[in-house]
N, CA, C and O of each residue as an XYZ file, in Angstrom:
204
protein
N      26.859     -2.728     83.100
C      25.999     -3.878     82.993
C      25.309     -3.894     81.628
O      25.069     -4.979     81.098
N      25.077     -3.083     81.210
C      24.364     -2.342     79.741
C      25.160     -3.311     79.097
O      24.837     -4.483     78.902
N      26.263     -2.739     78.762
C      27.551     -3.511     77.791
C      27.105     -4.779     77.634
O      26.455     -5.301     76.729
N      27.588     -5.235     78.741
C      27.195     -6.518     78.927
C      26.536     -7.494     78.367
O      26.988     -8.528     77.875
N      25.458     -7.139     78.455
C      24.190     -7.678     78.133
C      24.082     -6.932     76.071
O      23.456     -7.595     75.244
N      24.541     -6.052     75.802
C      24.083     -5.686     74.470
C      25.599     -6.755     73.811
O      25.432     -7.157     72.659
N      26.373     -6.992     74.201
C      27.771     -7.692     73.896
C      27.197     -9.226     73.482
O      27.349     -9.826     72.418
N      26.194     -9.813     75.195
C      25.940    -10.815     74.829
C      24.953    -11.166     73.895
O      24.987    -12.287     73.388
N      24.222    -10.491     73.648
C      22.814    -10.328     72.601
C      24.078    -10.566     71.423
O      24.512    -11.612     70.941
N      24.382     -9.438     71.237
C      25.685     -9.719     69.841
C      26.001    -11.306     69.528
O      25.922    -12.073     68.568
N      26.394    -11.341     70.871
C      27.022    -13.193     70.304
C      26.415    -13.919     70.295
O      26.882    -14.895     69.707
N      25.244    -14.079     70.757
C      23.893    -14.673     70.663
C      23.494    -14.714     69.255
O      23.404    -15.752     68.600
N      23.248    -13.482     68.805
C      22.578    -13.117     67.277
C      23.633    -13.760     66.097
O      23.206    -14.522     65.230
N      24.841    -13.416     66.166
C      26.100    -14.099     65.342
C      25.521    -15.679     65.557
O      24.727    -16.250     64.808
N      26.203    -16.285     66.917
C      25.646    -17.369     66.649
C      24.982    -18.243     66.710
O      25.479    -19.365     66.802
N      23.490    -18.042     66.678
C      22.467    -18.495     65.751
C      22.220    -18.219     64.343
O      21.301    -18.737     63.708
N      23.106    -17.347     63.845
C      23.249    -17.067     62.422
C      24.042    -18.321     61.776
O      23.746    -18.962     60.768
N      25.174    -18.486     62.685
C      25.885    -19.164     62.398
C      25.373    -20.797     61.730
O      25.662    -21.546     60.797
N      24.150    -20.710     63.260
C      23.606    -22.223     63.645
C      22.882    -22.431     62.351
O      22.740    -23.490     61.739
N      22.391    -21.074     61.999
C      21.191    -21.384     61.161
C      21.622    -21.422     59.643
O      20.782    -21.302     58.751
N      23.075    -21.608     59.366
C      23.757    -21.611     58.421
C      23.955    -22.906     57.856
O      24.128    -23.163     56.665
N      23.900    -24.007     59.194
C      24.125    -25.509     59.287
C      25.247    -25.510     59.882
O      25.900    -26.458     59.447
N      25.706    -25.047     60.508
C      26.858    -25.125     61.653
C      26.637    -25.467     62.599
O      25.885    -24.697     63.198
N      26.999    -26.556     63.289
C      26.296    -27.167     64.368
C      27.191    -26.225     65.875
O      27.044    -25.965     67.069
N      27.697    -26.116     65.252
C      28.946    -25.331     66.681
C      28.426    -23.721     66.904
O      28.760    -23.057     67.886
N      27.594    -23.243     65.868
C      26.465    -21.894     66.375
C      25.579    -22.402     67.543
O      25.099    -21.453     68.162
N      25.280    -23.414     67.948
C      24.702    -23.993     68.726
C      25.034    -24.159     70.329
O      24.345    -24.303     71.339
N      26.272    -24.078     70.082
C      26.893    -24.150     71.425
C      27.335    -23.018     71.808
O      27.752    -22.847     72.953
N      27.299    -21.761     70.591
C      28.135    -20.538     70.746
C      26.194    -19.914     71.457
O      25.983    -19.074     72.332
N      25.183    -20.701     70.676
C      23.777    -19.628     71.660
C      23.888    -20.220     72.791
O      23.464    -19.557     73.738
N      24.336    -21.300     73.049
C      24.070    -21.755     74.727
C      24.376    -21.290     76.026
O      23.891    -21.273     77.157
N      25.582    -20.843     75.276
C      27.164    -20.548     75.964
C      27.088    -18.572     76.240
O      27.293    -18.100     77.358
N      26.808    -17.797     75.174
C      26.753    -16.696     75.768
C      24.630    -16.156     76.194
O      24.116    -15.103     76.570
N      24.035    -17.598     75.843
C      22.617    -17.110     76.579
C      22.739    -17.192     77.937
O      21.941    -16.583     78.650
N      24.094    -18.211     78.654
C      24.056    -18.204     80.228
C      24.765    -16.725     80.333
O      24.626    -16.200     81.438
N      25.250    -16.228     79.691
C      25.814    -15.104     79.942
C      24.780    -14.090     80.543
O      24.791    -13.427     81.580
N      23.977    -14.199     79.624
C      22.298    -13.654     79.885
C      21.593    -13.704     80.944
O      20.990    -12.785     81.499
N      21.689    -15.034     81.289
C      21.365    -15.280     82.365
C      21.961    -14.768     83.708
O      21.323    -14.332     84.665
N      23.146    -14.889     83.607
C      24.023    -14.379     84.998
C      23.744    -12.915     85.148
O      23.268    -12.711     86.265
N      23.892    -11.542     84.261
C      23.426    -11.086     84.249
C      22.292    -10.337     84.542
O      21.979     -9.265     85.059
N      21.840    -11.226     84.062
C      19.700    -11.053     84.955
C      19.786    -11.273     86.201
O      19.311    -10.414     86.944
N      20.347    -12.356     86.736
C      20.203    -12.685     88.281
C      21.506    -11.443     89.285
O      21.597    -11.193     90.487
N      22.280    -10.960     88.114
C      23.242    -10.083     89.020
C      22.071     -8.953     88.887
O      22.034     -8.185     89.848
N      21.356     -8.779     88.124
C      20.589     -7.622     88.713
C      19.684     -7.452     89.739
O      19.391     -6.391     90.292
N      19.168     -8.789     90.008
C      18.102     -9.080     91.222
C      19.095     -8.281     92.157
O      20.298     -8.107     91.958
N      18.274     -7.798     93.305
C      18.154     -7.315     94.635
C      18.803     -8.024     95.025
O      18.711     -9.223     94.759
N      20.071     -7.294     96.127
C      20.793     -8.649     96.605
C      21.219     -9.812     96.432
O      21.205    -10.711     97.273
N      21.628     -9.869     95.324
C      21.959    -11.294     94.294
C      23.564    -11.229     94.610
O      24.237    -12.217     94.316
N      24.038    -10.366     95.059
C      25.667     -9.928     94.969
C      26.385     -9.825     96.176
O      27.585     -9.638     96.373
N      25.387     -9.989     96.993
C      25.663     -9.015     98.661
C      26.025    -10.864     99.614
O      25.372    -11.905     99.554
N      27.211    -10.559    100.323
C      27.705    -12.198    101.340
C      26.809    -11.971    102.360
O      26.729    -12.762    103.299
């Protein structure tokens, strides 16, 4: 889960670098792996995983 989450920070940080370059498509690359972030967080909640 570690991975994970330090992987998505990575692509996060790239692109908003990107964004902040004037690349409008860094923009969609923070959107896109911040839900990554998100899923993540909620797979860690208590029973977030369990049918």
């Amino acid at each position: 889960m570690f991975f994970l989450i330090v992987v998505s920070l990575v692509f996060v940080a790239i692109s908003w670098w990107v964004a902040r370059l004037g690349n409008a498509v860094g923009y969609l690359g923070v959107a896109f792996f911040g839900l990554g972030l998100v899923v993540v967080v909620i797979k860690l909640l208590p029973q977030s995983s369990s049918a």
